[in-house]
C-alpha positions in Angstrom: 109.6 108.1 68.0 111.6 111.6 68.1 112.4 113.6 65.1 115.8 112.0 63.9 118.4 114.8 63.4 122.1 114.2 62.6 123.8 113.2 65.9 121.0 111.4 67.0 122.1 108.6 69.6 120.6 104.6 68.6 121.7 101.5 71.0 122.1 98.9 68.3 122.3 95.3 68.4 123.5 93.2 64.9 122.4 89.5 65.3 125.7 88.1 63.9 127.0 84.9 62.2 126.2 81.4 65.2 123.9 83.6 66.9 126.7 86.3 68.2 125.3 89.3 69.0 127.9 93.1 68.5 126.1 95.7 70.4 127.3 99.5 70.8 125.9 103.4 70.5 126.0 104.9 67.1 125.1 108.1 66.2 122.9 109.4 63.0 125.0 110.3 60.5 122.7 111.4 57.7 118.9 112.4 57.1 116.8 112.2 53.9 113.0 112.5 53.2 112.6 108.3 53.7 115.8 107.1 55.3 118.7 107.7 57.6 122.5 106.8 58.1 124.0 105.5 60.9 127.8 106.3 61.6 128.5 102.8 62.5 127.0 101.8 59.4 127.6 104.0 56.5 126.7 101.5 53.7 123.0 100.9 55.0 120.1 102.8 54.7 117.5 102.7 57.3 113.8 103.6 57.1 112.8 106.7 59.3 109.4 104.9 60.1 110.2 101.8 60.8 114.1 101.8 61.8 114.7 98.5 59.8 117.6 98.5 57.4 116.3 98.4 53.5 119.7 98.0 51.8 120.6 94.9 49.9 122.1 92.4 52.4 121.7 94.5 54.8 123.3 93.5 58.4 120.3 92.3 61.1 120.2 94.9 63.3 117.8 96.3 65.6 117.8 100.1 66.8 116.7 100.9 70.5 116.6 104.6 72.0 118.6 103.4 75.0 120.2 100.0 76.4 117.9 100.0 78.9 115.3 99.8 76.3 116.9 96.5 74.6 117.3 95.2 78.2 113.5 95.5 78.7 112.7 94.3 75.5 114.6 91.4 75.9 113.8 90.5 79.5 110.1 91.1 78.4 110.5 88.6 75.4 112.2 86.1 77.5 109.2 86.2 80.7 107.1 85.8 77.8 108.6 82.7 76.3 108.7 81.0 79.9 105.1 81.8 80.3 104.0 80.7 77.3 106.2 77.7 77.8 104.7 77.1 81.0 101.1 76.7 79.1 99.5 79.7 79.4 98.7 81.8 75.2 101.1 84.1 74.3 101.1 87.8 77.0 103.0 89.8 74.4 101.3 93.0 74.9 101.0 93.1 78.6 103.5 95.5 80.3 107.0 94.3 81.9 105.4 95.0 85.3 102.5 92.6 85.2 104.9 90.1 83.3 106.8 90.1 86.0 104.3 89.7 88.4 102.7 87.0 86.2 106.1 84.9 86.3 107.1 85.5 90.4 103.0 84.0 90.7 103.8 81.0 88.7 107.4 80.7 90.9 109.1 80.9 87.7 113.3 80.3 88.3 115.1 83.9 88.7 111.7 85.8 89.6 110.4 86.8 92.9 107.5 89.0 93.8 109.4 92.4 94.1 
């Protein structure tokens, strides 16, 4: 990850209440040795190596450079699921390429050799 900086941009996504996701940009608001601030969250410290939030009751939310990055993290989660659904052990650590080739092979719905 980049040296965090105040103004630093995070796409965020807060697992709410029944499963309800909130998603949005927020910038960095504040820096310290071992955590940071996010403007959209004033009340919650976040560690600067791992990006999880350490407050007390702290919201579930996870940090991502870019949408696009939660989009591929998600779509590579959810070819995984199918696959592993399908029978095959779990592929979490092959890249979003091959998973996709993996599920157009197995003629998985919504997947097609590209």
């Amino acid at each position: 990850m980049k040296k965090l900086e105040v103004g630093s941009a995070f796409f965020y996504v807060e697992r709410c209440y029944r499963g309800q996701l909130k998603t949005g940009y927020t910038k960095v608001s504040k820096v310290g040795r071992k955590y940071f601030e996010l403007e959209a969250y004033p009340k919650v410290k976040f560690d600067l190596e791992t990006c999880k939030g350490v407050t007390e009751y702290a919201p579930n939310i996870s940090l991502y450079s870019s949408e696009q990055e939660y989009l591929e993290t998600h779509e590579r989660h959810e070819i995984a699921q199918r696959i592993i659904r399908s029978g095959l052990t779990t592929l979490r650590k092959l890249s979003l390429t091959t998973l996709r080739s993996i599920a157009a092979e197995l003629k998985l719905e919504g997947y097609t050799d590209n």
